[in-house]
N, C-alpha and C positions, 0 to 999 in steps of 0.2 A: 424303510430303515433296515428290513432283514438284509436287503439285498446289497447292501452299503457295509453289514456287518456289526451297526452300532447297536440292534438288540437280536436276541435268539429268541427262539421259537413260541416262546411264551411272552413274549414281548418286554422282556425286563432289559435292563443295560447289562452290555458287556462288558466287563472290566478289559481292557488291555494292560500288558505290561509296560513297564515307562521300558525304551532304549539307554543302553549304557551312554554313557556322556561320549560325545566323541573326546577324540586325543586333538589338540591342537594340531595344527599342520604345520609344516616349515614356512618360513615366510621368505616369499620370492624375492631374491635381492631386484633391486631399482633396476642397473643393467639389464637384466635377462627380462624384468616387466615392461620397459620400453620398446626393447628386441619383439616380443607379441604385442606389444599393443602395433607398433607397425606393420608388421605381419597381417594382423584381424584390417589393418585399416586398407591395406593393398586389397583387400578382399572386396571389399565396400563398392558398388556398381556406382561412379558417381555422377551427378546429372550432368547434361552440356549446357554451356554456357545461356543457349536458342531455350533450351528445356527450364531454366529457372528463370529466365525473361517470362516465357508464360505462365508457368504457375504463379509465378510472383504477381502477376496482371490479374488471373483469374483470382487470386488471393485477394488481394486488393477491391478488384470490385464487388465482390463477395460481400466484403467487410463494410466497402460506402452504400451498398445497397440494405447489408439488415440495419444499417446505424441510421440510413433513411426513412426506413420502415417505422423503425422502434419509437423515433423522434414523433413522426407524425400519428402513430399509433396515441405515444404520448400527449402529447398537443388535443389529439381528436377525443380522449378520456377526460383529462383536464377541462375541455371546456365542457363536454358534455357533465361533470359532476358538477360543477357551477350552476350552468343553467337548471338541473336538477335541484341544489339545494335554493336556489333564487328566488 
């Protein structure tokens, strides 16, 4: 905690001072914030068409393989509490 600064040497808490409030900022008119948001978007490396065919594939079986898992995971508890309390 010394070394983070939140107590001194004797290990009591440090008071900090609070910071002055900031000032409001001006507010971006719409034009000039759609003008950067397309700007930041040109920037953006985006996948090819081939590239989210496969993720999308690996996404997917991803998803029917743990939902298989879970299902018979469940089913296999299920019956095993039954036969337990039976």
């Amino acid at each position: 905690m010394r070394k983070m600064g939140v107590t001194n040497e004797n290990d009591a808490p440090v008071r900090t001072e609070r910071s002055a409030p900031r000032e409001k900022a001006e507010r971006t008119p719409p034009r000039q914030f759609i003008r950067e948001v397309q700007a930041e978007l040109r920037k953006v490396a985006w996948p090819t068409k081939a590239e989210v065919k496969k993720y999308s594939i690996v996404v997917l079986t991803t998803v029917v393989l743990f939902t298989t898992m879970i299902a018979l995971f469940d089913v296999g508890f299920g019956k095993l509490s039954i036969w337990l309390f039976n």
